[in-house]
Z-matrix of the N, CA and C atoms (Angstrom, degrees):
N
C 1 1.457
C 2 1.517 1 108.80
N 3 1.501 2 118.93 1 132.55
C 4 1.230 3 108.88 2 -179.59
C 5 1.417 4 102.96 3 -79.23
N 6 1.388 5 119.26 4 178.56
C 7 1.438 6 131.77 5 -128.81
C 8 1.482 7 83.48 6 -137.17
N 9 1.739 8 103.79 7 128.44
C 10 2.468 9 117.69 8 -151.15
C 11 1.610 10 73.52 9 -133.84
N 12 1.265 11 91.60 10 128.55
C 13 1.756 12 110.27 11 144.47
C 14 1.687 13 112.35 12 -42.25
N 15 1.036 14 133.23 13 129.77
C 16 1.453 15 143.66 14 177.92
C 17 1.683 16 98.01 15 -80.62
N 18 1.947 17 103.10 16 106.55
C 19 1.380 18 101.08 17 154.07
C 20 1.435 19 133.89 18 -120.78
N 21 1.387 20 148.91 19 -167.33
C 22 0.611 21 143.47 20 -155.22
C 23 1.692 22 93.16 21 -72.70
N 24 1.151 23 118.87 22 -83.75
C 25 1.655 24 116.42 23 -173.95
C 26 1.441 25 114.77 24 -25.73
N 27 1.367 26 120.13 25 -69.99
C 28 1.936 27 115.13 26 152.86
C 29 1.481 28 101.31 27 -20.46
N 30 1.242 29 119.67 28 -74.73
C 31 1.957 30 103.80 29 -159.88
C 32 1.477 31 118.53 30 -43.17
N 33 2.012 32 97.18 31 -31.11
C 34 1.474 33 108.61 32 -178.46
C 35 1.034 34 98.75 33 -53.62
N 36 1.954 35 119.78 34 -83.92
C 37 0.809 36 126.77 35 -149.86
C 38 1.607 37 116.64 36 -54.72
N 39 1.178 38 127.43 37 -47.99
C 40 1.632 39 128.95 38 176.80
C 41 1.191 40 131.35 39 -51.20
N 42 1.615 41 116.65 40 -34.02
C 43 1.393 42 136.94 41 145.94
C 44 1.481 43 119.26 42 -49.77
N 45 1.354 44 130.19 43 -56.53
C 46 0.872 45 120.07 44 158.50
C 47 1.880 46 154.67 45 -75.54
N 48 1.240 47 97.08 46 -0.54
C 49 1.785 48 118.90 47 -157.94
C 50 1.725 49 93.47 48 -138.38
N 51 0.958 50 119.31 49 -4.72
C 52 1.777 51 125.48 50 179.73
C 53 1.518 52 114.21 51 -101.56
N 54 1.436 53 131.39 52 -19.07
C 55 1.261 54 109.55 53 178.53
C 56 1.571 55 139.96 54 2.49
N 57 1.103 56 101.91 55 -60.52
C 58 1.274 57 101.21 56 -163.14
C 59 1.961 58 117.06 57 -70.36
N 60 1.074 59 97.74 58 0.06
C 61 1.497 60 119.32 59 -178.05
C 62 1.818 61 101.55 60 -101.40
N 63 1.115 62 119.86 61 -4.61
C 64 1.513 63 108.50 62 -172.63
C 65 1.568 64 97.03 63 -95.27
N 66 1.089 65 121.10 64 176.54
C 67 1.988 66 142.93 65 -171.50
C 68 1.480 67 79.89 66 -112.99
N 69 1.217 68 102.33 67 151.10
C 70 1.757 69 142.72 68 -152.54
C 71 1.755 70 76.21 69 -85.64
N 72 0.947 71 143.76 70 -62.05
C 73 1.533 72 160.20 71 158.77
C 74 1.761 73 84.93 72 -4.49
N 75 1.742 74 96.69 73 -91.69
C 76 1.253 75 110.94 74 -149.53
C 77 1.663 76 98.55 75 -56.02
N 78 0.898 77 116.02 76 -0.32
C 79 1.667 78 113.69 77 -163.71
C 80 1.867 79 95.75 78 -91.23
N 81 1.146 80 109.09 79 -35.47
C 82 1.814 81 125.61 80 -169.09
C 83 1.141 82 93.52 81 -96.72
N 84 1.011 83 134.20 82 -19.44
C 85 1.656 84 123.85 83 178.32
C 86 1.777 85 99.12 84 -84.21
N 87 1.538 86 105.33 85 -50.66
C 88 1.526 87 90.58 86 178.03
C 89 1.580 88 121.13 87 -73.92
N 90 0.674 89 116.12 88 -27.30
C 91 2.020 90 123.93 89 177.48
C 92 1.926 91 115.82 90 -77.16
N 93 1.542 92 104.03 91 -10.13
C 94 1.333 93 93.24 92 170.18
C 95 1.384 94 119.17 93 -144.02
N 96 1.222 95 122.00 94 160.64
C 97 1.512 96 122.64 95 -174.11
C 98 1.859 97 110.85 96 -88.93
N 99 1.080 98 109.22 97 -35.46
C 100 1.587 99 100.44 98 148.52
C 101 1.456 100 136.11 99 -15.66
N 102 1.620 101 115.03 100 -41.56
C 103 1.319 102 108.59 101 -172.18
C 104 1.599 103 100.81 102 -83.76
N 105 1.203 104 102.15 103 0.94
C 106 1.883 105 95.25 104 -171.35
C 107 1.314 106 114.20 105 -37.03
N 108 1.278 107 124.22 106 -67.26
C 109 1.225 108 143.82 107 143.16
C 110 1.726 109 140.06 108 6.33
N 111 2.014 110 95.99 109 -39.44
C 112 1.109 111 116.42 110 175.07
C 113 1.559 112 109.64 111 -97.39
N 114 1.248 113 101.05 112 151.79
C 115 1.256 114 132.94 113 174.46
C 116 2.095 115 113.26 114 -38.35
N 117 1.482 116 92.79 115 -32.92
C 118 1.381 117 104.12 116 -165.17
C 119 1.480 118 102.39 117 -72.22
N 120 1.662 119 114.63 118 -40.68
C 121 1.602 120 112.95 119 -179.39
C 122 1.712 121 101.18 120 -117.48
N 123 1.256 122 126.28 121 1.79
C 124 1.672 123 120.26 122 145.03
C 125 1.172 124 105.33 123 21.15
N 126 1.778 125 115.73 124 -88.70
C 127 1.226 126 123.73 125 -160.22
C 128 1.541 127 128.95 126 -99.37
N 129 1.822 128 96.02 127 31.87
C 130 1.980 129 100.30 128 169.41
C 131 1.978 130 85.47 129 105.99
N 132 1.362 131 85.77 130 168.99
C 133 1.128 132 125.87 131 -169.20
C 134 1.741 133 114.72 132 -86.62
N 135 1.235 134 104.72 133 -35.68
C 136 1.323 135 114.33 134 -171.91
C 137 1.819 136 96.50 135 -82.81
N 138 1.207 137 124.81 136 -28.43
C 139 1.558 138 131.48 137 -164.92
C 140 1.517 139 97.41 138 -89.59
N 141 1.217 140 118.08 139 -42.73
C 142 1.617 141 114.47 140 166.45
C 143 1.206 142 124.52 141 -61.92
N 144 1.780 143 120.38 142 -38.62
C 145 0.979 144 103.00 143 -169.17
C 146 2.043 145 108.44 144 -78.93
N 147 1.887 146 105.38 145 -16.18
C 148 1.210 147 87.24 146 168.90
C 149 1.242 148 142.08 147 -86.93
N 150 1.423 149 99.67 148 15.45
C 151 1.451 150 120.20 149 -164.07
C 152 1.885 151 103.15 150 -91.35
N 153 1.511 152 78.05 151 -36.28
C 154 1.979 153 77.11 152 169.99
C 155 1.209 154 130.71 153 -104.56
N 156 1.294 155 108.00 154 -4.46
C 157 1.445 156 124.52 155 167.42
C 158 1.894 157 105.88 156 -72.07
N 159 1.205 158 115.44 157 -24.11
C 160 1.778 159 117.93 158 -177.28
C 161 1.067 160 94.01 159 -95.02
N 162 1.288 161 115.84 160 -47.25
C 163 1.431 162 98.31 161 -173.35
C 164 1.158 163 128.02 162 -55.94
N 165 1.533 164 116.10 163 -48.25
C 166 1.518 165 123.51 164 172.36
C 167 1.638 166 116.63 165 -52.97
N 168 1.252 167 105.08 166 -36.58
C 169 1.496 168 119.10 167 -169.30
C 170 1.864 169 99.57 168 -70.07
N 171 0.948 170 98.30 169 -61.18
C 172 1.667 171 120.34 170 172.42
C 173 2.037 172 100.47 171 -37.68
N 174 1.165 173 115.01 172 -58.34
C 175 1.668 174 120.39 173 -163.48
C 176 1.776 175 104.83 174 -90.58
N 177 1.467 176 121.40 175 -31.75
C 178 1.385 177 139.49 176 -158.11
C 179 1.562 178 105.21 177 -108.40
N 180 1.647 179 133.75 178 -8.89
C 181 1.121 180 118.66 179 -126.40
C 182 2.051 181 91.45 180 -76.70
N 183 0.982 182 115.57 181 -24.80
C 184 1.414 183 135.19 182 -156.39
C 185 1.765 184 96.02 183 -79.44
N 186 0.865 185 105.19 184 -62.71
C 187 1.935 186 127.07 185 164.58
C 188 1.668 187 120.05 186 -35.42
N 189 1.869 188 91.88 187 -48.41
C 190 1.599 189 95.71 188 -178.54
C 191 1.430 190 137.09 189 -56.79
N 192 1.520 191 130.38 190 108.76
C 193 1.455 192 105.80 191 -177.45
C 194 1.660 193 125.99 192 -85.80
N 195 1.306 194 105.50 193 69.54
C 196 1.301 195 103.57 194 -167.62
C 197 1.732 196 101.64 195 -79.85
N 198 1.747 197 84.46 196 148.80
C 199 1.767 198 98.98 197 176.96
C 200 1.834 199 109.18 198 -95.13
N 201 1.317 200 77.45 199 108.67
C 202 1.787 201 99.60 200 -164.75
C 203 1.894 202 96.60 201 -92.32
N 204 1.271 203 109.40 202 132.25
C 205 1.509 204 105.64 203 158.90
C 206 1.529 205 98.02 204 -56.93
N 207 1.645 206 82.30 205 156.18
C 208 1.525 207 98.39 206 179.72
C 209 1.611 208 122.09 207 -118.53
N 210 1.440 209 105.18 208 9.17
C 211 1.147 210 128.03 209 146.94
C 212 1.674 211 135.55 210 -99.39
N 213 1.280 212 126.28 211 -69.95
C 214 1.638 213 115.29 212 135.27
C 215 1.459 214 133.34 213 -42.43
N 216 0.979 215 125.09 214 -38.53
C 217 1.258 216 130.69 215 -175.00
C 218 1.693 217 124.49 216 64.56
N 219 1.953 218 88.96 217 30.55
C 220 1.575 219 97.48 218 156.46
C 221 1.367 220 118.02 219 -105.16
N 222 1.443 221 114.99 220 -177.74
C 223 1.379 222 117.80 221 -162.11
C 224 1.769 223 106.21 222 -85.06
N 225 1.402 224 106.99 223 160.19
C 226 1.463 225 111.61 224 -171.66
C 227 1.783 226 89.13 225 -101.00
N 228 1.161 227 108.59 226 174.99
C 229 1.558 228 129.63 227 175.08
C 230 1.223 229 110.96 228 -38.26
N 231 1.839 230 100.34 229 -83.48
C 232 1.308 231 122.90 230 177.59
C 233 1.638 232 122.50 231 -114.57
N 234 1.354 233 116.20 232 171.53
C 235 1.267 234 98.85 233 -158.60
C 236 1.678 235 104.85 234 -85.09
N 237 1.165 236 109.27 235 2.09
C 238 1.129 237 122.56 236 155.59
C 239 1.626 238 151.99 237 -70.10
N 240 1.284 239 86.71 238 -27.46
C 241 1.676 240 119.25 239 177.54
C 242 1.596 241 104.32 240 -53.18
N 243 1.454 242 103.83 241 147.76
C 244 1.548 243 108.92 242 168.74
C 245 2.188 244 113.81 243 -153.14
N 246 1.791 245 86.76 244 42.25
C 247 1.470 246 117.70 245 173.44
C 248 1.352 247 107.10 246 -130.59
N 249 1.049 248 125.59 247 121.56
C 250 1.574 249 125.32 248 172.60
C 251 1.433 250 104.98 249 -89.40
N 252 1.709 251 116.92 250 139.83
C 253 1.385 252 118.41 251 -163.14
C 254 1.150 253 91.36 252 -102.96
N 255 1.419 254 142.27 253 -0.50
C 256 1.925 255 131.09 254 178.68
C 257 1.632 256 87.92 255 -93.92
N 258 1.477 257 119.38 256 -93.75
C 259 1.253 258 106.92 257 -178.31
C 260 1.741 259 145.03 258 -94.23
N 261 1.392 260 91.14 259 49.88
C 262 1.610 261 112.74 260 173.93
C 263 2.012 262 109.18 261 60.92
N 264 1.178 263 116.98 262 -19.16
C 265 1.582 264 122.28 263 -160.59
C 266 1.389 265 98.37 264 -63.39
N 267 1.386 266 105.17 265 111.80
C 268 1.688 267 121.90 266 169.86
C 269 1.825 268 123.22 267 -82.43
N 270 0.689 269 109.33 268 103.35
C 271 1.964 270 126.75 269 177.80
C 272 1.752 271 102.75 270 -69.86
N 273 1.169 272 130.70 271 -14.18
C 274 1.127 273 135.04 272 -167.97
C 275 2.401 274 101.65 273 -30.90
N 276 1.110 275 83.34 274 -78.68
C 277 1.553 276 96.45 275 173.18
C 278 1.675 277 122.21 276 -94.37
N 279 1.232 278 118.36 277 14.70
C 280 1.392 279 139.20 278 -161.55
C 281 2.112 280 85.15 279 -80.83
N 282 1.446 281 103.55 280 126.31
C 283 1.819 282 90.83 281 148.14
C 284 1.513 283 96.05 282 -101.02
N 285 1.445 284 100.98 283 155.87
C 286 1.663 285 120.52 284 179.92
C 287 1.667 286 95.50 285 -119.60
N 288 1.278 287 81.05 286 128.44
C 289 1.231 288 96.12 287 142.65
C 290 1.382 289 145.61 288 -93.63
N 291 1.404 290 121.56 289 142.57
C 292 1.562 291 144.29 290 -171.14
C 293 1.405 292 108.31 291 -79.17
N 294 1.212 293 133.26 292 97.44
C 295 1.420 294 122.86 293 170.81
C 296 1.716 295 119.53 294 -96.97
């Protein structure tokens, strides 16, 4: 996979649609208010979640199946999606090609 600047929509999407790439940690840090306290979400919610969203991206990036427009070549919503929300280009009935 070639190698994307980390943006905000990526942090979304990887944070949310990546599980299986997060530490049992990062998983209890996001599901409870307990960790407030800890060091791991210290600094907010939004800094954790990009903290594990790079990280994963950073260790996984090759692994990840992210649903990439296939015209921009930014990320869609869900990994399901087949509308790109930067430049509208719909894949719905599109064949792609594999290069």
């Amino acid at each position: 996979m070639t190698s994307i600047t980390i943006y905000p929509e990526l942090i979304d999407y990887i944070y949310q649609f990546c599980d299986e790439f997060k530490t049992d940690d990062e998983k209890l840090a996001g599901k409870t208010i307990l960790y407030k306290s800890q060091n791991m979400i210290a600094d907010g919610y939004d800094s954790f979640k990009k903290r594990v969203a790079g990280r994963i991206y950073s260790q996984f990036k090759n692994e990840l199946d992210l649903n990439l427009c296939p015209r921009c070549n930014k990320i869609a919503r869900t990994p399901k999606a087949k509308q790109c929300r930067f430049c509208f280009y719909a894949w719905h009935n599109s064949i792609i090609e594999v290069r």
